[in-house]
Structure formats: C-alpha cells, structure tokens
C-alpha positions in Angstrom: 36.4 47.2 100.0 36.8 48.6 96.6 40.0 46.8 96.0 38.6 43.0 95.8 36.3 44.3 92.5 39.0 46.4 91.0 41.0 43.4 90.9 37.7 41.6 89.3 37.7 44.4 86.7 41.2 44.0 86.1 41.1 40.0 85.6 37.6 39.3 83.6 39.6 41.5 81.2 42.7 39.8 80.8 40.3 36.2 80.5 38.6 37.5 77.8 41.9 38.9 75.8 43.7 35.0 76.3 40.3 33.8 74.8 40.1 35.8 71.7 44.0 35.3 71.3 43.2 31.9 70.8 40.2 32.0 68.9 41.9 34.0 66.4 44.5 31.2 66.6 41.7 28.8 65.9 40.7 30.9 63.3 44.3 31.2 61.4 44.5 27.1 61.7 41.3 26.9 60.1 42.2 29.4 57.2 45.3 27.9 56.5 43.9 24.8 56.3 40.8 25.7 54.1 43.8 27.0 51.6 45.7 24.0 51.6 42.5 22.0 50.9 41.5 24.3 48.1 45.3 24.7 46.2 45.6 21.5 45.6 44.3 18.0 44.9 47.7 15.8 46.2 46.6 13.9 49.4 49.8 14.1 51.3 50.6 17.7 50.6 46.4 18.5 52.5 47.5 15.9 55.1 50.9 17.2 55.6 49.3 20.8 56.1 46.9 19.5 58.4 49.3 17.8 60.3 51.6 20.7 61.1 49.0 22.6 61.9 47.9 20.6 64.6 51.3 20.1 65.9 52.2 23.9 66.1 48.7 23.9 67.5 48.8 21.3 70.4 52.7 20.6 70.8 53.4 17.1 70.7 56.3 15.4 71.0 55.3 13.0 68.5 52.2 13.2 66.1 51.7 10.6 63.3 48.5 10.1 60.7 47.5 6.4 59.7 45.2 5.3 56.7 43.3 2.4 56.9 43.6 -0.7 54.7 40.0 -2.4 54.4 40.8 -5.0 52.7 44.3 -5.9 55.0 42.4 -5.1 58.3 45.2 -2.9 59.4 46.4 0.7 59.7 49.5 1.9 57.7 51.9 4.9 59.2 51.6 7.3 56.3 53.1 10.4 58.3 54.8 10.4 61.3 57.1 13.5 63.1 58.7 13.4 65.7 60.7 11.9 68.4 61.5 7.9 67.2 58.8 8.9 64.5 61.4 7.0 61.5 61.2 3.2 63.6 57.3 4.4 62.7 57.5 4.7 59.4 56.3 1.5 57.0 55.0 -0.2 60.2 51.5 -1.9 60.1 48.7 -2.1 62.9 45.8 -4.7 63.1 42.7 -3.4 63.8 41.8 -4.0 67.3 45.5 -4.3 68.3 47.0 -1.3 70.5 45.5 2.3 70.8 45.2 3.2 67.1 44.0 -0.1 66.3 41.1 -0.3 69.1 40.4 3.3 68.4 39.8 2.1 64.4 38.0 -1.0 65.1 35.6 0.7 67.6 35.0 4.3 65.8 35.5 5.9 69.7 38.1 8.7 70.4 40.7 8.2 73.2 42.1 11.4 74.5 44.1 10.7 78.0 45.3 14.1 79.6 47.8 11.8 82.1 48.4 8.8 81.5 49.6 8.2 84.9 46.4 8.7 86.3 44.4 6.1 83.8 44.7 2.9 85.4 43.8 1.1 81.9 47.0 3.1 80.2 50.0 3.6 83.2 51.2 0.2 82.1 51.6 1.1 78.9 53.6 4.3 80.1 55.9 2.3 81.7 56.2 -0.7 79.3 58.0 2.0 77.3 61.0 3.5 78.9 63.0 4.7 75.8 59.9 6.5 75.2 57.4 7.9 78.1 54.3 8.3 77.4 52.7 11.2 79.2 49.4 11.5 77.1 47.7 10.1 74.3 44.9 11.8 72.2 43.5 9.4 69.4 40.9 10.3 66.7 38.9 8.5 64.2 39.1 10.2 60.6 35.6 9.9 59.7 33.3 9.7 56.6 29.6 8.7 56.5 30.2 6.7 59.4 33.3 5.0 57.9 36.4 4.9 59.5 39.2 6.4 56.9 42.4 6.7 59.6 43.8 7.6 62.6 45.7 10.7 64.1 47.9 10.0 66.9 49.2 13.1 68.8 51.9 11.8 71.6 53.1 14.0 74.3 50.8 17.2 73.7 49.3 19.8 76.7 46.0 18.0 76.6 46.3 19.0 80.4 45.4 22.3 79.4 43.1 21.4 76.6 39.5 22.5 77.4 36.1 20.9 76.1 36.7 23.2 72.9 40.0 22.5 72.0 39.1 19.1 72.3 36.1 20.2 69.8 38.8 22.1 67.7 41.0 18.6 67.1 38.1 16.9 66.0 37.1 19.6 63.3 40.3 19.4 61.9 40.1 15.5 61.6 37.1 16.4 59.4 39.2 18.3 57.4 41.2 15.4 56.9 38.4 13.2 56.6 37.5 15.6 53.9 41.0 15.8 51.7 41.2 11.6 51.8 37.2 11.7 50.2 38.4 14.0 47.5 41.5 12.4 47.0 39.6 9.1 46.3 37.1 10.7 44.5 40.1 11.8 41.8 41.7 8.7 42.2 38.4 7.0 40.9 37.8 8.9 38.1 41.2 8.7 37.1 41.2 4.8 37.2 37.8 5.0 35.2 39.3 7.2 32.8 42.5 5.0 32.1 40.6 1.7 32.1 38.7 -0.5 29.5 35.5 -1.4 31.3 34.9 -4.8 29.5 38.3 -5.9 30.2 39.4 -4.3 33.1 43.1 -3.7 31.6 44.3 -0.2 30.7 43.2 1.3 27.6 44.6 2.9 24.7 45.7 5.9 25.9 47.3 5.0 28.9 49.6 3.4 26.9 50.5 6.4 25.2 51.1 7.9 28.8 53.4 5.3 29.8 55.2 4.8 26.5 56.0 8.2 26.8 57.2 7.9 30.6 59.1 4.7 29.3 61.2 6.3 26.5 61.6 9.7 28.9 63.6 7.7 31.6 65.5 6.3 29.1 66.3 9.2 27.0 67.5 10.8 30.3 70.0 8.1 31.2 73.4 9.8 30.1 75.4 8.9 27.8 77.5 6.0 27.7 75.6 4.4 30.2 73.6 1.4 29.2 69.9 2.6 27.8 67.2 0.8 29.7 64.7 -1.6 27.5 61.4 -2.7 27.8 59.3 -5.2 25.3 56.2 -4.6 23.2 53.7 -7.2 22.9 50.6 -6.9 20.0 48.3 -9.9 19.8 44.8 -10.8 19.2 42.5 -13.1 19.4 42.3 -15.9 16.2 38.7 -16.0 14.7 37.3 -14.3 17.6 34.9 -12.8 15.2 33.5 -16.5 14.9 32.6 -16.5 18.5 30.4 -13.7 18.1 28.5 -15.1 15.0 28.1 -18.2 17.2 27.8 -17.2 20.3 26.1 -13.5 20.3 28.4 -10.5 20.6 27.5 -10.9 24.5 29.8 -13.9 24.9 32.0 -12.4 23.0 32.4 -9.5 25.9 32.8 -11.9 28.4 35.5 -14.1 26.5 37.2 -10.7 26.6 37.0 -10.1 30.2 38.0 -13.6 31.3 41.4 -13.1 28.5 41.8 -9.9 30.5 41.6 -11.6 33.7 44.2 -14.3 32.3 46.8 -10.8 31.4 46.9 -9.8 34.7 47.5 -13.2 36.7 50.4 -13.5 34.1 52.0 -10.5 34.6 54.6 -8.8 36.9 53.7 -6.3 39.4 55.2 -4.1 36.9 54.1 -4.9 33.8 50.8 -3.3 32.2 48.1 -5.0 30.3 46.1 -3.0 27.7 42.9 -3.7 25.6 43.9 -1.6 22.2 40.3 -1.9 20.4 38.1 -4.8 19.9 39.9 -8.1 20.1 43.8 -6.6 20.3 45.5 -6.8 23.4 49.0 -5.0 24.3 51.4 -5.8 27.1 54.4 -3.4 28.4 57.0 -5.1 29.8 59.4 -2.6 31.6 63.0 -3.3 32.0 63.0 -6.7 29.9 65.6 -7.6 26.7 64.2 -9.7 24.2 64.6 -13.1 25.4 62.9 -12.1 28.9 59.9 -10.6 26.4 60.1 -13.7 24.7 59.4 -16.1 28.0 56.4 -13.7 29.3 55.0 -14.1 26.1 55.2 -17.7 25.9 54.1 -18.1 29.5 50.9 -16.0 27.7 50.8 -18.0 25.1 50.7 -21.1 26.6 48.1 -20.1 29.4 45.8 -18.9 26.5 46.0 -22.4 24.5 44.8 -24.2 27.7 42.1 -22.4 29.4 38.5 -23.1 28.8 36.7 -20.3 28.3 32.6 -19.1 28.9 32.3 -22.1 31.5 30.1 -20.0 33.3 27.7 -19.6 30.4 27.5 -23.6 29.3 29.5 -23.1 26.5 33.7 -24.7 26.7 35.8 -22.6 24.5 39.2 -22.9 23.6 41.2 -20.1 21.4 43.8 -19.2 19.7 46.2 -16.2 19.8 48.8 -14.5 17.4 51.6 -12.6 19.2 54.1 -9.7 17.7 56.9 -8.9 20.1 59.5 -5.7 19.8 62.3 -4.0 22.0 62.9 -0.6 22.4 65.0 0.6 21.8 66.3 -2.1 19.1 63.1 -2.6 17.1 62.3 1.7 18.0 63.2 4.5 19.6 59.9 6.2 19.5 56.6 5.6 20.6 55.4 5.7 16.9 58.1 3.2 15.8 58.0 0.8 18.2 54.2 0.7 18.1 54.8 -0.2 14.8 57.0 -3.1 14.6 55.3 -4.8 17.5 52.2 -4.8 15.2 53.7 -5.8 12.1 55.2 -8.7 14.1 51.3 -9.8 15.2 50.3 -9.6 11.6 53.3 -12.0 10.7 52.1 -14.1 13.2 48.9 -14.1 11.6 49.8 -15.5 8.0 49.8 -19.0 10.2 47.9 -17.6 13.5 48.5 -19.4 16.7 52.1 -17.9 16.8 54.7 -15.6 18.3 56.7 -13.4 15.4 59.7 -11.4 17.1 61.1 -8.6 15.7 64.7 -9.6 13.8 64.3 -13.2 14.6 60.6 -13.9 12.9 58.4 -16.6 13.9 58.9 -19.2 16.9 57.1 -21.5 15.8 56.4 -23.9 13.1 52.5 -23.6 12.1 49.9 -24.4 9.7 46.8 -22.2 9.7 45.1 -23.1 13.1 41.2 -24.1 13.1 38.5 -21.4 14.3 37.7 -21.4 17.6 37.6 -24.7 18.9 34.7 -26.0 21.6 35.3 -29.0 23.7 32.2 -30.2 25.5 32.9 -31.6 28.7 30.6 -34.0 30.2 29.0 -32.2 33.2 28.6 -29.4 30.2 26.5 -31.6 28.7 22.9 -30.2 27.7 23.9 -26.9 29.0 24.4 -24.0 27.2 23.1 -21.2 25.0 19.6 -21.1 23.4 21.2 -21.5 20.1 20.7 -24.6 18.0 24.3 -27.2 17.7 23.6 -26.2 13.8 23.9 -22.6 14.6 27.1 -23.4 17.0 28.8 -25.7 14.2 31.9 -23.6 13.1 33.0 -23.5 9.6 35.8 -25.8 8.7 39.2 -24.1 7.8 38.2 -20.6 8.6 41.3 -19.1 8.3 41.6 -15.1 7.2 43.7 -14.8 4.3 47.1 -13.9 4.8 48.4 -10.1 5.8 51.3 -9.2 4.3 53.8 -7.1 6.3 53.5 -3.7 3.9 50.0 -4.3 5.0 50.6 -4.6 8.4 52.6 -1.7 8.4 50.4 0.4 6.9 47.7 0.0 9.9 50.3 2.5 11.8 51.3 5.1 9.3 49.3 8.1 10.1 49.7 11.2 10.5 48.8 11.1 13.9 51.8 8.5 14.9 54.1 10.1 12.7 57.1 11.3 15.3 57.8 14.7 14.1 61.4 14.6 14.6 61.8 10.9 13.0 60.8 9.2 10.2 59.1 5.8 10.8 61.2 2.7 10.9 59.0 -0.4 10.5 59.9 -4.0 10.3 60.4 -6.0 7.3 
C-alpha cells in the first residue's frame, strides 16, 4: 500500500522541477528581451530580438511580424522566418481579409491548437498543400487600444501550450507594442527637429545633413568612374516683404506654407525641399545634371507665376520668384562652395527678379524689373477680404530692390563658419 504514495512523492517532484525549468525559461526570454529594448532605439533590431525569442520559445515552422498602415488599410510583412517565409516578404494584407487581416480589423486574438479540429480553419489547411497548416496563433500588437501589428506564429506546439504560455505570448507582444511606441516617439521628434513648422519643408540644417550625405557617396565612388551630380536651387520670394506691410505678417506665414505646399507637389520622391530663413527656399535635386536642374526649376517657376495665393483669406495673390541654380560638383565640390554659387546665382537673378540665373550660363530669361506683388480680384472675391482699407492694400508702383551685385552676393556666404577647412572658397562670377 505504501507504493501508490511513494510513486506520488516521487512525481509531484519531478512536476514541480519541469515548471520552474520553464519559468526560469520565461524568465531568460524576458531578460533578454528587456536588454534588447534598453540597448537600443532601431525598431527592427527590438523586433528582430523579440521575434527570435519567441521562435526558440514556441518552435514554429514559420513566424512572421506585420505593421499596420492606417492610412492604406492594410498590413505590411516587415519580418518573416521561416519555411516559404521570402514569397512573404513585401506582400500586403487588407484589413479584414484572411487571419492577420480579421485579427487587425477586429482587435481579437486567434490561437488554433489543431486546425484540423476547427471547422471554421480545416479548409484553409487544406486549401494549402505546398504548405500545411497545423496551427495558427495570431496576436494583436497593442497600444491604448490601438492596433499597431500582427504576429503570426505558423506551425508551433500550441498543443502543449497551457493558459500561461498563452499569457507569456501575449506579454511579449507588449514588448513589442512597446519598442514600435518608442520607435515612433523618436521618429516624431526627429521629424520635428528637421522640419520648418510654417512651411512644412526641411530646414536649414537638414540640409547640411544631406549635403554632407550627398558629397560623401560621391567622394566614395572610385576613381575613374563617373562622379555622381546633383543640383542646387536658391530662390526667394520677389517683394514678399510688401505682402506683409499689406497684408499683416500673418498672411505673410500662410503665403509661405501654401509656396511650401507648391515645393513638394513639384518635386520627385527624391528630391528635398528646404525653407533656409524667412522668404528663401532651397531645393536638392539628387542625381540631376544641369539641364535636368534646369527643367525642375522651370516647372517651379512656372507653377509659382500661376497660382493664386491666400484664396482662403479673401485676398488673390500672385508672386514672383528669383531662382539661382548650381551643380556639384561643377559649380562645387564642397558643401561650402556649392552653397555659395547657388546663392550668388539667386542674387543675379535678382538684379531683374522673376528669373532663373545658372551657374556658367547666367540668366534664362530676358527681364525688366518685375512689379511687386501683384493682386488680381476675382469676381466671387469680390467684397471679401482683410479688414484693411483698398488704400492700405494699394502697392507702391515700381517697387523694385536695388540691384545686388554678385561680390555682394557672395559675400552673404563667406564666413568663417562655411569656410571648408581643407579648401578655399570658389564662388561664381
């Protein structure tokens, strides 16, 4: 009669050694990936870690993590392992459509020990013959109640998963659901610190940053091979100092936003548009000779001549801009230099305004000075507008800033603080 509780004695022990096996095994999961999410900031290297873990964790034969796209209503494959896990790989769900995208849509987990004995899934098993499907566990990647993504583990011994394993996977999606906050968190200050917030373009010193990246892939192209090139557009906008004498400096902000609005519907996907200071505009146009930085500009140009501007406010405003174009590395091989004869070439442009100057072929166009700012009333803009008086919106008649002269213009640059220390400066005459 003794034997039936020795063999008791000798089991509750071994049950309670294959439990604290694995929660030390939780334990090491959750360590590792507390480290990964405190080393470092990059989203896919936390992600990655997570990942892994949860595959040596839970064994699947596929395991795949997908972010959602708001404002595309679908899910994107951002990591997938596995088994037919490359086919995955730059694919796009819906929400709503198939597991992942049901699970995103609705915010409720699906975890599927057997698929064979779910009469909602077997079809799907067998719909796939390349690739059975045995089990499915899919889980929302939450945040405040919104969905952020997806993990997809394919294959795994959720037949052997109890109630707090199940727990366990769900933690670790909060990890995750953690890393992608903080990742956007970063990524938001870093597009606030980068960006003018009346225009919505770059600032100043991004363009630093990527003139730098610019000149540093094409300094590392060997040599004989052909040197990349990419055009430097300076302009501003004529009189705009007469719009804020006439219109308050707060039209004068928004004119600036909608020109900054007009930059970015003009240019490539991999162009950038800056706002350098007050009413001076850059553009970087990577990989472009001259002549192709010639017919961006001019699309700019031309854009800029017939828009109406401040429609929204009452008022119908049409301006004026003067361009100065330079290629690197023709017009400068350094950030200081080509800065530089880009801007001379706006001020040439400014002795007529309402031009493009290029650097070593001068100005494209024939001009006399332009008028200020010019307003066209429309007829349904009639009687609305500003609270000031048509005497105080009357603009003075031939306006025009005197002249700059190039030693002038290049004289705006040379600083000590643009001085390349390891050339001199080579401005523009």
């Amino acid at each position: 009669m003794a034997k039936p509780a020795d063999k008791r004695a000798r089991t509750k022990p071994r049950q309670f050694e294959i439990s604290a096996e694995s929660s030390m095994q939780h334990l090491r999961v959750f360590h590792d990936v507390a480290r990964a999410l405190t080393s470092t900031l990059k989203l896919e290297t936390i992600l990655t870690a997570i990942m892994e873990q949860m595959a040596n964790f839970f064994g699947p034969e596929t395991w795949s993590l997908l972010m959602l796209d708001e404002e595309a209503a679908q899910l994107n494959y951002v990591i997938a392992v596995g088994e037919n896990s490359e086919s995955l790989k730059g694919l796009h769900i819906k929400l709503g459509e198939g597991i992942a995208g049901w699970v995103a849509q609705t915010g409720t987990p699906l975890v599927i020990p057997d698929v064979e004995n779910d009469p909602h899934f077997s079809a799907l098993a067998h719909s796939l013959p390349d690739f059975p499907i045995r089990s499915i566990a899919c889980i929302p990647i939450r945040s405040e109640e919104k969905i952020l993504g997806i993990i997809q583990l394919l294959n795994s011994k959720l037949d052997l998963m109890s109630p707090y394993s199940i727990s366990f996977l769900h933690l670790l999606c909060d990890y995750a659901a953690i890393a992608i906050k903080n990742a956007d968190s970063m990524e938001r200050i870093h597009t606030l610190s980068i960006t003018d917030d009346c225009t919505g373009l770059f600032n100043a010193r991004h363009l630093y940053l990527l003139l730098e990246e610019e000149i540093s892939k094409a300094e590392a192209v060997p040599l004989g091979e052909p040197q990349p090139e990419f055009c430097l557009v300076f302009f501003d906008l004529d009189h705009f100092k007469t719009v804020n004498d006439s219109y308050g400096h707060l039209a004068g902000s928004r004119l600036l936003a909608e020109v900054g609005g007009l930059i970015k519907k003009c240019l490539r996907p991999e162009d950038s548009g800056f706002r350098y200071g007050g009413d001076e505009f850059v553009l970087l146009l990577p990989g472009l000779d001259k002549q192709r930085g010639i017919a961006i500009t001019q699309r700019i140009y031309e854009r800029l001549r017939r828009k109406y501007f401040l429609e929204a406010e009452g008022i119908s405003l049409r301006v004026r801009g003067s361009y100065g174009l330079a290629t690197y590395p023709e017009d400068g091989d350094s950030i200081q230099s080509i800065i530089r004869s880009a801007d001379t070439m706006m001020y040439e442009a400014k002795l007529t305004r309402d031009n493009i100057a290029v650097a070593g072929r001068g100005l494209l166009y024939e001009r006399t000075p332009s008028p200020p700012v010019e307003r066209y009333p429309r007829p349904e803009l009639i009687g609305v507008g500003p609270s000031r008086s048509t005497s105080e919106r009357a603009l003075p008649a031939g306006a025009a800033a005197p002249p700059v002269s190039s030693a002038a213009a290049r004289s705006r640059h040379h600083s000590p603080e643009l001085e390349d220390e390891h050339q001199s400066p080579t401005p523009q005459d």
